[in-house]
C-alpha positions, -999 to +999 in steps of 0.1 A: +000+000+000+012+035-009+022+060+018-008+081-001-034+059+004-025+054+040-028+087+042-059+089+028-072+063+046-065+069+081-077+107+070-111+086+065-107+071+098-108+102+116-134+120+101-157+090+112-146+092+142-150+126+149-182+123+133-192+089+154-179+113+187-203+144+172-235+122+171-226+109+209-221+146+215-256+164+228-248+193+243-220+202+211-253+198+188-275+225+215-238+245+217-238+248+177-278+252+177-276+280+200-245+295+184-267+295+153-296+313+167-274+334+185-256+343+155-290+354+137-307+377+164-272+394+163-275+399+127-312+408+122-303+446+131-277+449+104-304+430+080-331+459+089-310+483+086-295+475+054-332+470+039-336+504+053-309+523+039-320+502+006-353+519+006-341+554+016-316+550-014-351+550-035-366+581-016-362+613-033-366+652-021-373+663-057-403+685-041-379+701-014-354+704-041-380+726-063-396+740-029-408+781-037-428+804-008-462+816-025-444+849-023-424+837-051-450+823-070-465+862-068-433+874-083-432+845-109-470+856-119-466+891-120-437+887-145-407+900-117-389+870-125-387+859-158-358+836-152-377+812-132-414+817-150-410+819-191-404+779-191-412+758-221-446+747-227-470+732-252-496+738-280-523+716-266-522+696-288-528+653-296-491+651-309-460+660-291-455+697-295-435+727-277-452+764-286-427+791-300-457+819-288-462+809-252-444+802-220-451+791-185-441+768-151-460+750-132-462+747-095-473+712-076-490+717-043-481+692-021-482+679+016-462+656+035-493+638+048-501+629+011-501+593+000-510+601-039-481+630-032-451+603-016-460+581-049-459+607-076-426+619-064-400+601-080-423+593-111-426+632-113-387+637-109-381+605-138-400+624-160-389+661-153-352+645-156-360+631-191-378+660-201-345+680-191-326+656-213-353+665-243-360+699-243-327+709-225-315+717-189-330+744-173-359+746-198-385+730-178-399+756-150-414+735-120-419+741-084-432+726-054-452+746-025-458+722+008-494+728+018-491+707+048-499+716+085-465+716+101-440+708+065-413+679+067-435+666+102-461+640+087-470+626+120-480+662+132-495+671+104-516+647+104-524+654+137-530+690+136-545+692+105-576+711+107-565+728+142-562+765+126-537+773+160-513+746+151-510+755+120-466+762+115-463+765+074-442+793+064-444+785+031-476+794+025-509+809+046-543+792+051-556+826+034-532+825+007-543+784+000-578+800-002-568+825-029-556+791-049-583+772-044-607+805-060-585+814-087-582+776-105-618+765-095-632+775-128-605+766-150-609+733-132-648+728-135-644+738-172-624+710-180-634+676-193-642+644-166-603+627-177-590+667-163-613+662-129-603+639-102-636+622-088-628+631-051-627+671-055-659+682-070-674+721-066-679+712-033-647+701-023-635+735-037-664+756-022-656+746+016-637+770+034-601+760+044-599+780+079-633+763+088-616+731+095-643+713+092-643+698+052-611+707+039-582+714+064-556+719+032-561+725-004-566+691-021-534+676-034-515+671-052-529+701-074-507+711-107-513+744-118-503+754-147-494+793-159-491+805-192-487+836-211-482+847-245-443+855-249-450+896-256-470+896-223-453+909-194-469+893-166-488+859-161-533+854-150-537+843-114-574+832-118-568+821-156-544+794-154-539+768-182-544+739-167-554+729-130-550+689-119-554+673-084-545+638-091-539+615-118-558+625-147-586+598-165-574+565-161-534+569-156-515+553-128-497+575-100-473+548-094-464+542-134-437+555-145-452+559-178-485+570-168-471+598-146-449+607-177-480+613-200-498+629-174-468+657-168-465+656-205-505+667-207-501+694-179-471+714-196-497+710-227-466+691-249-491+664-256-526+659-243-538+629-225-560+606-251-579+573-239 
């Protein structure tokens, strides 16, 4: 017999054996077990937290990133900015288009207390990146104002809401959500059922918001959309293009693609078609 195969064999021997000695061996196989479960309740922290820092990687802060006071939404209207108001917008039209006679921005009011508002967000900030990409950087005007009770505090907003004393926004007044709320209601009545979200009817828009009784905020999200012809100076507060709380006729807020030809119908580059 070779000196290999001894080797090997007596290498064969021992593993039995210490195998044979494992199975005899209780209270190595609870040892092990326990070292086991030991092991995973050690590690379940890490787990969550990496699952955690996973999700947070997929949050975005595209609305505080595009965050305006309604003061600046005054200037933007009455034409004392015209870096951040005479954006590119559409003719209206079924087919993709970009007008060379009229100009605009929109503004999304949104609150942190806002399920429809949390899922639109990184749809919305897909599309405005693309649209970036198409029409060039810069090009697109959009802006955020954060309607909610107490901004950036979900739990207390949610908690407040509709308590007029609690009410911390410095972004923007109860009374100046009110002047919102009048100056789109027509435009948004006059448009067709896809344009109306089935949840805010004249109603919705006709209760008072420092009542705190039917609508605490202005519904959101709301797009507004302001447009003027290019020799115009200055932009219509009550006329708006286009007002839109929600996702408009059948689209998807959590669809990339939906959200895309919804944004695509509020800057008017193509509108929305069953």
């Amino acid at each position: 017999m070779s000196a290999n195969k001894e080797k090997k064999n007596a290498n064969r021997a021992h593993a039995v054996a210490a195998w044979e000695w494992f199975k005899e061996a209780a209270w190595l196989q609870v040892l092990l077990i326990v070292g086991v479960v030991v092991g995973l309740v050690v590690a379940i922290p890490f787990v969550v937290q990496g699952i955690v820092s996973a999700i947070n990687n997929n949050e975005s802060d595209f609305y505080q990133t595009h965050q305006i006071y309604y003061s600046d939404l005054e200037k933007y209207i009455a034409g004392n900015d015209t870096n951040n108001s005479n954006g590119l917008v559409g003719k209206g039209e079924r087919v993709s288009s970009v007008s060379d006679t009229t100009e605009g921005f929109v503004v999304m009011f949104y609150k942190d207390n806002c399920d429809n508002c949390d899922t639109l967000q990184k749809n919305v900030e897909t599309w405005y990146k693309n649209a970036s990409t198409t029409y060039g950087e810069g090009k697109i005007k959009f802006f955020t104002i954060n309607v909610g009770w107490v901004p950036a505090d979900e739990a207390k907003s949610t908690q407040y809401e509709g308590t007029k004393e609690k009410y911390d926004n410095k972004y923007i007044t109860l009374e100046q959500q009110q002047i919102v709320i009048d100056n789109v209601k027509d435009v948004y009545l006059d448009q067709d059922d896809d344009h109306k979200a089935s949840a805010v009817t004249e109603d919705t828009l006709n209760a008072r918001l420092d009542t705190g009784t039917s609508c605490a905020t202005l519904p959101t999200p709301l797009f507004v959309n302001y447009t003027k012809d290019k020799e115009s100076s200055s932009f219509s507060a009550s006329d708006p293009s286009k007002a839109i709380f929600g996702p408009i006729g059948g689209l998807s807020n959590s669809s990339v693609e939906d959200v895309a030809k919804q944004m695509n119908d509020i800057y008017n580059f193509q509108i929305y078609n069953k």
